[in-house]
C-alpha atoms as one frame of an Amber mdcrd trajectory, in Angstrom:
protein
  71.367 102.898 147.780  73.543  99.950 146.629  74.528  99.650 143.187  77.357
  98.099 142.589  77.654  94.486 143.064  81.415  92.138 142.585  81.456  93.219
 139.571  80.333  96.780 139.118  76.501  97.483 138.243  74.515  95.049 136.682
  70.508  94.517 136.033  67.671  93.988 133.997  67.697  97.125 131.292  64.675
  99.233 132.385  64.605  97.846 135.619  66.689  99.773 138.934  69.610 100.396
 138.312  69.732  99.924 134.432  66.991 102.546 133.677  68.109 105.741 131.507
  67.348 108.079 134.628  69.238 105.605 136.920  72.258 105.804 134.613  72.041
 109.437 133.380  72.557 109.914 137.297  75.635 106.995 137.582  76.790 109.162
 134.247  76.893 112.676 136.437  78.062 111.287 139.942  80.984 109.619 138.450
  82.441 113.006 136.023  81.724 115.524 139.248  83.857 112.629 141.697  86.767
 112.015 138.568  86.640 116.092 138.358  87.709 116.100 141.802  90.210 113.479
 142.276  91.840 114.410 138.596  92.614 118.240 138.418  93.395 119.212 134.802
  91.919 115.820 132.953  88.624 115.836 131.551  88.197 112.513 129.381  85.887
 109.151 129.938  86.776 106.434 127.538  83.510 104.352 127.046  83.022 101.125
 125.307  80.232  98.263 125.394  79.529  95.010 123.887  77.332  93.808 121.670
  73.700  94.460 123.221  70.969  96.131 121.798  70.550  98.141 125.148  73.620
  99.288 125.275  73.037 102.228 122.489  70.246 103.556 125.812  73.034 102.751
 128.271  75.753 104.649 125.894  73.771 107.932 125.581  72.600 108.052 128.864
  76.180 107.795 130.665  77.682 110.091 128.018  74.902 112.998 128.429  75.315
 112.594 132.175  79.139 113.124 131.823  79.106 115.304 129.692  76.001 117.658
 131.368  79.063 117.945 134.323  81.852 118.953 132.099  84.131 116.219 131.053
  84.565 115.499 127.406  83.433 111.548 126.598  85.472 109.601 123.881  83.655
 106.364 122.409  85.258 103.083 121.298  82.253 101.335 120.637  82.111  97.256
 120.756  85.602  96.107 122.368  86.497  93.266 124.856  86.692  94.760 128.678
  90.331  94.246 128.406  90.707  96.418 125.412  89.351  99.598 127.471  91.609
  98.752 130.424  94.016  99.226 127.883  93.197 101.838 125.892  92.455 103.890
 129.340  95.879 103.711 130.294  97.540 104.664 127.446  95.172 107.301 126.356
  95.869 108.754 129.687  92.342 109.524 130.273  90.554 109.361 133.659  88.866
 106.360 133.905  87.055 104.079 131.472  83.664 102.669 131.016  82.085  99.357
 130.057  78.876  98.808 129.378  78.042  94.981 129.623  76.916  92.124 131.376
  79.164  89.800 130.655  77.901  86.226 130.507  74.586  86.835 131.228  71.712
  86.855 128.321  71.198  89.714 126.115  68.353  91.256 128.710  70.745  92.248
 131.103  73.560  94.846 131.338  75.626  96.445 133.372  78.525  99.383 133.637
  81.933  98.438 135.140  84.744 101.451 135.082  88.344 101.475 135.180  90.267
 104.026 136.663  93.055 105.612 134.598  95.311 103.349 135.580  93.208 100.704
 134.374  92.592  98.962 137.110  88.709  98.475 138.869  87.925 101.147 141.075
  88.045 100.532 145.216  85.912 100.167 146.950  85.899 103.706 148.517  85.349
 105.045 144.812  82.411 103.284 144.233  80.468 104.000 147.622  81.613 107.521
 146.896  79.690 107.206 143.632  76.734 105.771 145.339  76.580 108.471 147.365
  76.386 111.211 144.862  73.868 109.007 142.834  71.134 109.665 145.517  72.542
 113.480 146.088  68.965 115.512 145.306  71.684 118.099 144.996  73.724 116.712
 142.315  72.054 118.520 139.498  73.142 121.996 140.939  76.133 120.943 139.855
  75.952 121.244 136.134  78.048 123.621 134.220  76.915 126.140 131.931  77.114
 127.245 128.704  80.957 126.444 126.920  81.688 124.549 129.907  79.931 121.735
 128.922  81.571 118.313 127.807  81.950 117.090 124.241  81.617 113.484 122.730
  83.965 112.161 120.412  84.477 109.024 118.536  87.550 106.561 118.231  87.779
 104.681 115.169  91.085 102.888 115.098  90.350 101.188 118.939  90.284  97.832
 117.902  93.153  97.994 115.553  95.126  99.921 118.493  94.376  96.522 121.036
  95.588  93.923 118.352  98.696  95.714 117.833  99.178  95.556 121.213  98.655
  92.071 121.918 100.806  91.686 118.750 103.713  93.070 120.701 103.264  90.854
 123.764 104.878  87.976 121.705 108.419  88.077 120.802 109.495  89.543 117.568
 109.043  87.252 114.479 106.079  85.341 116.314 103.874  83.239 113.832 100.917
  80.675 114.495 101.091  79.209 111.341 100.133  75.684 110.516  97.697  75.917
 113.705  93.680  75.817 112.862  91.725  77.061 115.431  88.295  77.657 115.591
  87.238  81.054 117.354  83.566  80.881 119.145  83.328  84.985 120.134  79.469
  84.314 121.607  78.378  86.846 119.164  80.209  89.522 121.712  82.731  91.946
 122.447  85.336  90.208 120.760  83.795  89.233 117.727  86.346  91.056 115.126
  88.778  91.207 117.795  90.096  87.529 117.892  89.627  86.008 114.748  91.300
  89.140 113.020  94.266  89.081 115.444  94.723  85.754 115.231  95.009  85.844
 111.177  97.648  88.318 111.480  99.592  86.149 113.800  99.463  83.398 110.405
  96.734  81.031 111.956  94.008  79.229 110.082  90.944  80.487 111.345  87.058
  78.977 111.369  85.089  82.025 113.198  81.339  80.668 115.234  79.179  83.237
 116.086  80.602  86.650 115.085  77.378  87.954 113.841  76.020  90.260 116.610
  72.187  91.409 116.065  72.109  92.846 119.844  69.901  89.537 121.294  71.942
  86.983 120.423  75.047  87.733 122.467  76.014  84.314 124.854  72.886  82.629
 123.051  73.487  79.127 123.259  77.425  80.060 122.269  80.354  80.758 124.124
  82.698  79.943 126.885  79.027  79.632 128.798  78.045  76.734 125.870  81.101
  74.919 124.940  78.995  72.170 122.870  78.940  74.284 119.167  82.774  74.988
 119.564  83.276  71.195 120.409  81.340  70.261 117.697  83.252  72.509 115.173
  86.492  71.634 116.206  85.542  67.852 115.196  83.676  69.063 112.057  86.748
  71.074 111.291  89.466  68.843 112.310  91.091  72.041 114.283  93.769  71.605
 116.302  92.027  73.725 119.106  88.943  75.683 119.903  88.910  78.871 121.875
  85.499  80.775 123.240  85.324  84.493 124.935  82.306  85.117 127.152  79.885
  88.248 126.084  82.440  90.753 127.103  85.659  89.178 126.075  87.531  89.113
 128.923  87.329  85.253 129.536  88.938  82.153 127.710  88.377  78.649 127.704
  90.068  75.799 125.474  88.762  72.867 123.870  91.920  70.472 122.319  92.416
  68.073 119.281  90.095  65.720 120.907  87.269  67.966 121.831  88.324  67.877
 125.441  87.263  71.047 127.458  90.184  73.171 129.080  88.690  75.557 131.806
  90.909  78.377 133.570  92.699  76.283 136.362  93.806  74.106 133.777  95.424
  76.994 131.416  96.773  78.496 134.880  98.283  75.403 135.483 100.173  75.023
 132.251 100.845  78.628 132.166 102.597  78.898 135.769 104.763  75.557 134.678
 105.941  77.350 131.583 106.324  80.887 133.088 108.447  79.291 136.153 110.755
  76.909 133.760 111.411  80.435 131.992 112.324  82.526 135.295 109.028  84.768
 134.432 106.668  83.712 137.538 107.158  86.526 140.122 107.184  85.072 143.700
 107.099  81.550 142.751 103.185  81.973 142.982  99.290  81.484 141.566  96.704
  83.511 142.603  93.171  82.275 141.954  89.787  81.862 144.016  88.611  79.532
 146.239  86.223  78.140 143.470  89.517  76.684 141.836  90.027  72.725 141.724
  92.395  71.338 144.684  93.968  69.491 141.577  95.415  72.709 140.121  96.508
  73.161 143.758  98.082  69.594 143.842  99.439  69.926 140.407 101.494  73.360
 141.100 102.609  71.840 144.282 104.313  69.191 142.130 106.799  71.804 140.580
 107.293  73.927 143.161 104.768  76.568 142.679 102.364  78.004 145.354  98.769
  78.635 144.933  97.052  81.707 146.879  93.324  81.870 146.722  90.951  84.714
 147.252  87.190  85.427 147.148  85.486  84.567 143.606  85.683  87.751 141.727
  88.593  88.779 139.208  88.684  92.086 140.965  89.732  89.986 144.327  92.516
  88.224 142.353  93.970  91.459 140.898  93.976  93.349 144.322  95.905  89.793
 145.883  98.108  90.323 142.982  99.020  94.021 143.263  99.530  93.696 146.723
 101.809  90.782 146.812 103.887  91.483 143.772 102.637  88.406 141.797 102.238
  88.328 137.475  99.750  84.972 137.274  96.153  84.961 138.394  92.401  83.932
 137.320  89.490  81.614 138.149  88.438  78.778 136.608  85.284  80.530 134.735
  88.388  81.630 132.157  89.418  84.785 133.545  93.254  84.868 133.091  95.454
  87.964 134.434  98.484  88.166 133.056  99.427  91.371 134.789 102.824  92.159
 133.085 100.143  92.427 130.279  97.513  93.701 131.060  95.553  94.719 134.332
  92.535  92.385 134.141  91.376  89.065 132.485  92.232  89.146 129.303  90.650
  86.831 126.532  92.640  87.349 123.380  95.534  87.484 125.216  95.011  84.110
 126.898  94.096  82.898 123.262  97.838  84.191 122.301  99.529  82.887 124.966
  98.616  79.342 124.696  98.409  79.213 121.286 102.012  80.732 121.237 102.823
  77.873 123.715 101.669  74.910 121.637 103.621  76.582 118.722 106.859  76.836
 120.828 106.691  73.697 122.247 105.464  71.842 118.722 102.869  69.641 120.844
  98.920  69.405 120.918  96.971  71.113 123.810  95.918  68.193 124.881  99.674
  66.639 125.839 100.139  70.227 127.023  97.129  69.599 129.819  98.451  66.095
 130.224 100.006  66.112 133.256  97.016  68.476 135.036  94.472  65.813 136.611
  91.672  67.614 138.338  89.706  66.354 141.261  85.962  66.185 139.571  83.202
  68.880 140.767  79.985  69.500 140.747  78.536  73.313 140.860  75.053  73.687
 141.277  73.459  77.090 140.908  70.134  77.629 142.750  67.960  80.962 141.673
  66.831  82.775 144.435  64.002  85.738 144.672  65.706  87.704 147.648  69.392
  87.361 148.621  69.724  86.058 152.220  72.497  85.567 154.761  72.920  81.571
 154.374  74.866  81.594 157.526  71.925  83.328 159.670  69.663  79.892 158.661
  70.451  76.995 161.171  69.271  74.365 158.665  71.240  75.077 155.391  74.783
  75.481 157.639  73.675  71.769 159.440  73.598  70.256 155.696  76.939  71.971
 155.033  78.152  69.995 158.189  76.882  67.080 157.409  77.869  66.866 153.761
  81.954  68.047 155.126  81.573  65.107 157.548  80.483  62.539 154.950  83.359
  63.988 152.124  85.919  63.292 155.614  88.610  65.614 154.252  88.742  64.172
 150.970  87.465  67.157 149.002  86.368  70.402 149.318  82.604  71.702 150.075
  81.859  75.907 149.335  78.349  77.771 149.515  78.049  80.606 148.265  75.761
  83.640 147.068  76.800  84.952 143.772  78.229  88.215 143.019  76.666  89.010
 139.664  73.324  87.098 139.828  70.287  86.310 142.603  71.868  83.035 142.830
  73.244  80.529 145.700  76.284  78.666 144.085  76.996  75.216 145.989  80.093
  73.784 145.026  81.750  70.132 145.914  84.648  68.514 144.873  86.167  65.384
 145.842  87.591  61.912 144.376  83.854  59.964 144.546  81.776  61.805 142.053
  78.702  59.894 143.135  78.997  60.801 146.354  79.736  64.361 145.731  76.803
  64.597 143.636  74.652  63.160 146.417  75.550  65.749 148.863  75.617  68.861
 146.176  71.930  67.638 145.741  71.033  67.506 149.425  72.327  70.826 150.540
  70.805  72.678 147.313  67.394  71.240 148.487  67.897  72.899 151.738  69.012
  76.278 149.961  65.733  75.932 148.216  63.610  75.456 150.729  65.077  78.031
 153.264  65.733  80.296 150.894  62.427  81.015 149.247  60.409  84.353 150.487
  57.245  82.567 152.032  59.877  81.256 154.696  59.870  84.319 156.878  63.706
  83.762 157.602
């Protein structure tokens, strides 16, 4: 049985895997495998956004982890990154989100952490899947006193701001900056705006009123137009939006300009390697990244490394090859002196903590990055498919790589998190890269639909 996907498990709530029984089980398989592998710990930190199913997904993991014996602590609503972080220095065994991320309220999902804080391996997670389908797994269950315990955190937010707090140096301020915070009625919806106040900044807060449906609704670093349009309303010197979860970031400057994740990489790297702080010389991102970040890192020096889209794949690059700086372009930025996954306040900080230094605008900050235009076309499939088992949709791939002749890129791919074939060009003639985005997602669509027989 697979459940996990690039990005742990994700679904439609009441649909396989994200029913109650489904999860009660994911709940019990993954507190008799931490049991095993941590002798003498017994504590799963568990937080969620800001959907209404994740109260269902909430009980149902805690009375499965608790029906094996390990005590449960809750945090409630806090940004991904925030229970990477608190997992660590709680010292507990692992940690638990429950989310979907940037998909719409109807979805969710659980991603852990191990106690470290960093996404479990692979090898963890088929171990998990394993146990799941186990008809033996309820023999398992402890009796009596043995059972675990739920408790509750209530300072957890307050914890992760003073913690991003003490990333900048001592005497910090972002005074005299107005920003306007679009939280996409999520995870970080006190998180951001409060932490920024602190921190002296004037700040105009979109869509921090959760009511469990309206999470990534027409808002956040998924819809850039409302923070676009606030920043003009507003005058603001920049505009910042987090995804559902909170652990993405994208910019919009002075002049309403959008600033995705290669760009802030590509600032960030510049800065970090004029200041002796960019291990290895290096940038890890994915393959999805623009060949002008690539181009523009050249320019000082700087190498980039790319990996397969997923943060998880950038993280694992990073650990393995010593690096600090990593992300993808969808806003998730690992600053891994930091913290051990894309973090989305923390981006906010950081850049806004560079404009301050500096005394310039975003957009003179972005100046000097010039990316090669792209197109990314997402086509919705019924039932994923090997693309390169299908003669005809890798002869349009051809085709469209000899028309671009070297002067872009060309990348098909099936997603990680949704039934979806993402087809991605870039390249100097946006007509032309249009064009051929358009005739190879016609082929996906045709070859990829079920009454094909393929």
């Amino acid at each position: 049985m697979k459940l996990f996907g690039t990005d742990g498990i994700r679904g439609r709530i009441n649909e396989h895997p994200m029913t109650p029984e489904t999860v009660l089980r994911i709940g019990m398989a993954s507190a008799k495998l931490l049991r095993k592998l941590h002798q003498g710990r017994n504590m799963v930190l568990i937080g969620k956004d800001t959907r209404l199913s994740g109260y269902m997904i909430e009980s149902a993991l805690t009375s499965g982890i608790c029906s094996m014996g390990m005590d449960v602590t809750l945090v409630g609503p806090l940004p991904t990154p925030g229970i990477a972080f608190l997992t660590r220095t709680l010292r507990v065994d692992a940690g638990i989100v429950i989310s979907a991320s940037h998909n719409p309220f109807q979805d969710n999902g659980i991603k852990f952490f191990s106690h470290k804080g960093f996404k479990l391996p692979d090898g963890i997670e088929k171990k998990i899947e394993k146990l799941v389908a186990d008809e033996s797994l309820f023999k398992h269950r402890p009796k009596g006193e043995n059972a675990g315990k739920a408790f509750r955190l209530d300072d957890a937010t307050g914890r992760y701001i003073e913690y991003i707090k003490s990333t900048l140096a001592k005497g910090t301020t972002l005074e005299g900056i107005k920003v306007v915070v679009d939280s996409a009625n999520g995870a970080a919806y006190k998180t951001t705006p409060w932490l920024l106040r602190e921190l002296g900044a004037e700040v105009i807060s979109l869509h921090d009123k959760p009511d469990g449906m309206n999470i990534n609704r027409d808002c956040g670093s998924t819809y850039m137009g409302a923070l676009q349009k606030a920043v003009r309303m507003h005058k603001a010197d920049v505009g910042i939006a987090h995804d559902g979860d909170g652990d993405r970031t994208l910019f919009c400057d002075e002049k309403c300009r959008l600033v995705d994740g290669d760009t802030i990489m590509g600032m960030c790297a510049v800065d970090m390697e004029m200041r002796g702080q960019l291990k290895k010389g290096a940038v890890v991102a994915t393959v999805m990244s623009n060949l002008g970040l690539e181009r523009h890192l050249d320019r000082h020096g700087i190498r980039l490394i790319r990996t397969n889209v997923g943060d998880r794949f950038v993280v694992e690059k990073m650990l393995d090859g010593g690096y600090n700086l990593g992300g993808e372009q969808s806003g998730h930025i690992v600053f891994l002196d930091l913290n051990t996954t894309g973090d989305g306040p923390i981006t906010a900080v950081q850049v806004l903590n560079l404009m301050k230094v500096r005394n310039v605008s975003l957009s003179k900050l972005t100046s000097s990055i010039k990316l090669f235009p792209q197109v990314l076309q997402n086509i919705t499939i019924q039932k994923k498919k090997d693309i390169s088992s299908i003669p005809e949709i890798q002869d349009s791939i051809r085709k469209a790589e000899k028309k671009l002749n070297k002067r872009g890129r060309l990348l098909v791919r099936p997603s990680g998190t949704e039934p979806k074939i993402r087809v991605m060009l870039e390249g100097e003639d946006m007509k032309l890269i249009n064009r051929l985005a358009g005739d190879i997602s016609r082929v996906v669509k045709k070859y990829m639909s079920d009454n094909q027989g393929i």
